[in-house]
C-alpha positions as CSV (number, residue, x, y, z in Angstrom):
1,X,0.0,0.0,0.0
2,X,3.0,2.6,0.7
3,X,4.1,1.9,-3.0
4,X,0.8,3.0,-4.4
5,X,0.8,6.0,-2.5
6,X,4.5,7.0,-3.0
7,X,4.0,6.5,-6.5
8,X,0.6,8.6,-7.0
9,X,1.9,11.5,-4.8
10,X,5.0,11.6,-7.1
11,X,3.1,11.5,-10.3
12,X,0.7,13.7,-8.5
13,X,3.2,16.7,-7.7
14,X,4.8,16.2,-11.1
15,X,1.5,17.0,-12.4
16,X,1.1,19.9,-10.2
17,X,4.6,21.1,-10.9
18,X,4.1,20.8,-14.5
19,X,0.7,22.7,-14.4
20,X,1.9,26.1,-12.5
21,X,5.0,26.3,-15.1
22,X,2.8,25.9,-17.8
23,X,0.0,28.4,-16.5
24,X,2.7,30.6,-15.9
25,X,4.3,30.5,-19.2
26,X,1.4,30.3,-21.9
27,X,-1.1,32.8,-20.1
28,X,-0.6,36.1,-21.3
29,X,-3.6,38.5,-21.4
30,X,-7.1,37.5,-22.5
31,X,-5.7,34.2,-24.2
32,X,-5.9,30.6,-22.5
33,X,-6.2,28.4,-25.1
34,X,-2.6,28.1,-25.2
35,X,-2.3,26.8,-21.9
36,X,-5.6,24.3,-22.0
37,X,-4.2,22.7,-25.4
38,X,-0.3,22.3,-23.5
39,X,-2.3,20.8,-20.6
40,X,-4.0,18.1,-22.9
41,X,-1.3,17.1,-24.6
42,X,0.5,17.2,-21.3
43,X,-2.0,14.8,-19.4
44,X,-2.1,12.3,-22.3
45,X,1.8,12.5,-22.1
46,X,1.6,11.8,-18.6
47,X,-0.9,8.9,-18.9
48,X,0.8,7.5,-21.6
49,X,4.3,7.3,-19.6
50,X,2.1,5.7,-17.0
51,X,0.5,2.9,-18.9
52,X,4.2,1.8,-20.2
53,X,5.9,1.8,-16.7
54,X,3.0,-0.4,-15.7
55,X,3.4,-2.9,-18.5
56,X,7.0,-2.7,-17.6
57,X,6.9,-3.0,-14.5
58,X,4.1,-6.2,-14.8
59,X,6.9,-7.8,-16.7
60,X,9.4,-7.2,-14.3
61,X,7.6,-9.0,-12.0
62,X,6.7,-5.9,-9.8
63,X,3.0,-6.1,-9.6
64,X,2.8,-3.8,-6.7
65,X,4.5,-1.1,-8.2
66,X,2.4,-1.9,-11.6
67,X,-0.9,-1.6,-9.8
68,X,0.5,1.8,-8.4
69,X,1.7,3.3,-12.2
70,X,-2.2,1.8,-13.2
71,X,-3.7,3.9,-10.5
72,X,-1.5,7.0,-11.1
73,X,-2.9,6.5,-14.8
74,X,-6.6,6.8,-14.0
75,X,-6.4,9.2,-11.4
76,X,-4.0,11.7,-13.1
77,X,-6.4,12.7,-16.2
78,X,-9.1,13.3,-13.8
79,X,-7.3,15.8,-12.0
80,X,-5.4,17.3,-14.9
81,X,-8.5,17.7,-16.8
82,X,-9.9,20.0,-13.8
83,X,-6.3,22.1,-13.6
84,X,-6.9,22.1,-17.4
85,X,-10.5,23.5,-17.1
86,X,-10.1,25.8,-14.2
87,X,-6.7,27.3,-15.9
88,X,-8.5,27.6,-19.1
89,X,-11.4,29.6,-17.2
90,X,-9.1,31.7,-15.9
91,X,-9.3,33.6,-12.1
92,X,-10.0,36.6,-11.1
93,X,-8.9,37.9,-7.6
């Protein structure tokens, strides 16, 4: 169980890591759509990285760390598609 988590809170804060330098470089102004369509292609990136390590890693004979890279796959495009949306949207303080 400490595997799964290690491995979601690193994929997790890569994620979040990734998100802030790419909100802070692509919004400028009244545009967002740069920063929504990096984020996409960022999350499937991500995801895609994740299903490989897993298949890997199921080879290897890891399952534990397998099951953890499958988990960080489902549950990173859910919460990169709400960074994604809610950058997109923009904030207003």
């Amino acid at each position: 169980m400490k595997e799964i988590a290690k491995v979601v809170g690193i994929n997790l804060g890569v994620l979040l890591l990734v998100t802030i330098l790419l909100y802070v470089t692509t919004i400028t102004g009244h545009d967002k759509s740069g920063f929504a369509i990096f984020m996409m292609f960022w999350i499937a990136l991500h995801t895609v990285v994740c299903l490989i390590a897993a298949i890997v890693l199921f080879i290897t004979k890891r399952p534990e760390y397998g099951l953890a890279f499958i988990i960080a796959m489902l549950v990173v495009p859910i919460i990169g598609a709400s960074f994604c949306f809610g950058g997109a949207t923009g904030m207003n303080f």
